[in-house]
C-alpha positions in Angstrom: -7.5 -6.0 14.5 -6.9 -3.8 11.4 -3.9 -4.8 9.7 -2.3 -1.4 7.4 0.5 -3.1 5.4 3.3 -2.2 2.9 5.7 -4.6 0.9 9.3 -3.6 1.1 11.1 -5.7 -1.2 11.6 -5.1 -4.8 13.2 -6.1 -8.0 17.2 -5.3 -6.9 19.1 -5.1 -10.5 16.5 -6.0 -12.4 17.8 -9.8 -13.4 14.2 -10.4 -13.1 11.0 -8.3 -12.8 13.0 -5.5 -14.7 10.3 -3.7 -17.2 13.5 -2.5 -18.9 15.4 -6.4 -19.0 18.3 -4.3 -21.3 19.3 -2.3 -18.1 19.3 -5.4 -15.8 22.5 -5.3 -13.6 21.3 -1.4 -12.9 20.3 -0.4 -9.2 16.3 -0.9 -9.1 15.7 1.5 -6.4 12.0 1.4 -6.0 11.4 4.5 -4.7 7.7 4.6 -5.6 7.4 0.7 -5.7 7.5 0.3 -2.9 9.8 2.9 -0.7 6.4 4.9 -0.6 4.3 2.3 0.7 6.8 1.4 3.5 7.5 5.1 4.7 3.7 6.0 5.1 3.4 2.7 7.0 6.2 4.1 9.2 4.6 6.9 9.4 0.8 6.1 10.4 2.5 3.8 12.9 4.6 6.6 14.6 1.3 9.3 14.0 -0.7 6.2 16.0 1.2 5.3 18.4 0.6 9.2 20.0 -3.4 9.3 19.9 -4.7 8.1 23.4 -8.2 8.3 21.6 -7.8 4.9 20.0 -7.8 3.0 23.2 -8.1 -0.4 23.2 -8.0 -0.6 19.2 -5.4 -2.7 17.9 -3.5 -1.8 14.9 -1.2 -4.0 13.3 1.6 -2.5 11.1 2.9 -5.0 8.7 6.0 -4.8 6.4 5.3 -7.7 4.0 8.6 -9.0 1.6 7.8 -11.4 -1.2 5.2 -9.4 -2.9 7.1 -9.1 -6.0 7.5 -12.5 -6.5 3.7 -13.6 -6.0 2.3 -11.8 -2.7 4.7 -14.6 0.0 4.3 -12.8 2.8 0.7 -11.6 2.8 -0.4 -15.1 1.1 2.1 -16.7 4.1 0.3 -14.1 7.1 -3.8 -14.9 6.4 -2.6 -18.3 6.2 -0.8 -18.5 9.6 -2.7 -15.7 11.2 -0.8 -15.3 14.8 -3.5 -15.8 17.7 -2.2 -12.8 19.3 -3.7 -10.9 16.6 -7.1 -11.9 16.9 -9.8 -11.7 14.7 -8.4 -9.5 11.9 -11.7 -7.3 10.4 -9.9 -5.0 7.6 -6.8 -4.6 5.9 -5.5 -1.4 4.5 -2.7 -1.7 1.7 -0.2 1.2 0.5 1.7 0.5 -2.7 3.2 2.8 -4.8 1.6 6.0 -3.2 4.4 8.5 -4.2 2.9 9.9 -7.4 0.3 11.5 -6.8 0.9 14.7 -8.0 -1.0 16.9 -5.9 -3.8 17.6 -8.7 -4.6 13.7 -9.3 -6.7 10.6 -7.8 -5.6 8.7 -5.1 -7.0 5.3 -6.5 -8.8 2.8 -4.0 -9.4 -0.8 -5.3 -11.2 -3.6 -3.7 -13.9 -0.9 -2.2 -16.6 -3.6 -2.3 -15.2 -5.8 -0.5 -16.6 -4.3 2.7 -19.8 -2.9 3.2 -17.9 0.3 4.6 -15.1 1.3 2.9 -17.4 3.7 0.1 -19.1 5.7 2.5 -16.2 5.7 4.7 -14.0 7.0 2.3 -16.3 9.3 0.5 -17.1 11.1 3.9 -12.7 11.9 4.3 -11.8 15.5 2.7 -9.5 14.8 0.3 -6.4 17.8 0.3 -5.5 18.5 -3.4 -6.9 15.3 -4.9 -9.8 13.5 -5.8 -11.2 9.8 -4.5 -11.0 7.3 -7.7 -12.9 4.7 -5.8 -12.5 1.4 -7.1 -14.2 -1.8 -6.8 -12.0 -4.3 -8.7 -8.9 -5.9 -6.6 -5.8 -5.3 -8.7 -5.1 -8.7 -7.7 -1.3 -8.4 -7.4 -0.5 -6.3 -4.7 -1.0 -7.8 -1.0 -4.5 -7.0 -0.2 -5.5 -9.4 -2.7 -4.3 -12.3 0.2 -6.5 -10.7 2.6 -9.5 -10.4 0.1 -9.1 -13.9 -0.8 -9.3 -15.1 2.9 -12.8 -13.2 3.0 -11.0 -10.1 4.9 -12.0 -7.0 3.5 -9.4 -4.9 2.0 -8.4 -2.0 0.5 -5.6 -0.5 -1.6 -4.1 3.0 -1.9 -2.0 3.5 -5.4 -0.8 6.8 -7.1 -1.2 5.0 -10.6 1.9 3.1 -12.8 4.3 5.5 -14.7 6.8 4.9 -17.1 9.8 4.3 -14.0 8.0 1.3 -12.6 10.1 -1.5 -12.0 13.4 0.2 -13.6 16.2 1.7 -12.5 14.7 5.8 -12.7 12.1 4.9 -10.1 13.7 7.3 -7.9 13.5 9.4 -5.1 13.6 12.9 -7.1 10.2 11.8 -8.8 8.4 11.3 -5.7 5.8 13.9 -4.5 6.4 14.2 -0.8 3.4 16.7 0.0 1.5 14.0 -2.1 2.3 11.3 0.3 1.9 13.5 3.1 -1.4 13.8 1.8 -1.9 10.2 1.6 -0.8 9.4 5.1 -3.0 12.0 6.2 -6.1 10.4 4.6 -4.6 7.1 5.9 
């Protein structure tokens, strides 16, 4: 099973999280962190579910909550992996992937954590940006759970900006032919 995951939760009005603790009470949309994430998993998952070619693959899409307060639902998942799943090889994470600009990297962390995911990755055109392959984790986004557990994982990111967790993280300063982009290297 390849697991492609998102978290959908976020910081709500700021009363903790908040990189701006002055505005807390403001609406912390999260448009990048993580409404970007969320809406390319929706979207592989619709693109997917119309290619007969995959077969007998299975694909789980998985909308994690509790990420930003400590990774719950991915640390909770690997721990309580559902048999039904069985044995889960790779995990592919999308957080904050609505920045990228169309003439910047699309980062990848935890690239060494399978034998793969370089060669792999490096062999996908990338349309209008470049690879910034990575091999550290970025241990607090949800792929870190499934690296832990010795599941190899990777995570897509646009990069941090100056409207992460505050109240202008919002839709009009997302790049939507960047994240069609991303999905389409998905």
């Amino acid at each position: 099973t390849i697991v492609i995951g998102a978290h959908y939760d976020h910081v709500g009005l700021g009363a903790w999280g908040s990189r701006k603790p002055e505005l807390a009470g403001q609406v912390h949309n999260g448009a990048d962190d993580n409404a970007s994430g969320t809406s390319v998993l929706l979207t592989l998952a619709q693109m997917l579910a119309k290619v007969p070619s995959l077969g007998d693959a299975n694909i789980a899409f998985v909308a994690f909550t509790g990420e930003e307060s400590g990774l719950l639902g991915s640390k909770h998942l690997v721990e309580t992996l559902p048999p039904a799943l069985g044995k889960v090889t790779t995990m592919l994470n999308l957080d904050m992937v609505g920045r990228l600009n169309r003439s910047d990297s699309l980062r990848v962390y935890g690239t060494h954590s399978g034998i793969e995911f370089r060669q792999m990755l490096e062999t996908i055109p990338a349309d209008g940006f470049y690879w910034d392959l990575r091999d550290e984790v970025f241990g607090r986004s949800d792929h870190a759970s499934f690296i832990q557990k010795g599941i190899p994982s990777v995570f897509f990111f646009t990069g941090l900006h100056a409207d992460y967790h505050a109240p202008s993280d919002d839709l009009d300063k997302i790049d939507l032919e960047g994240m069609a982009a991303v999905t389409e290297a998905a």
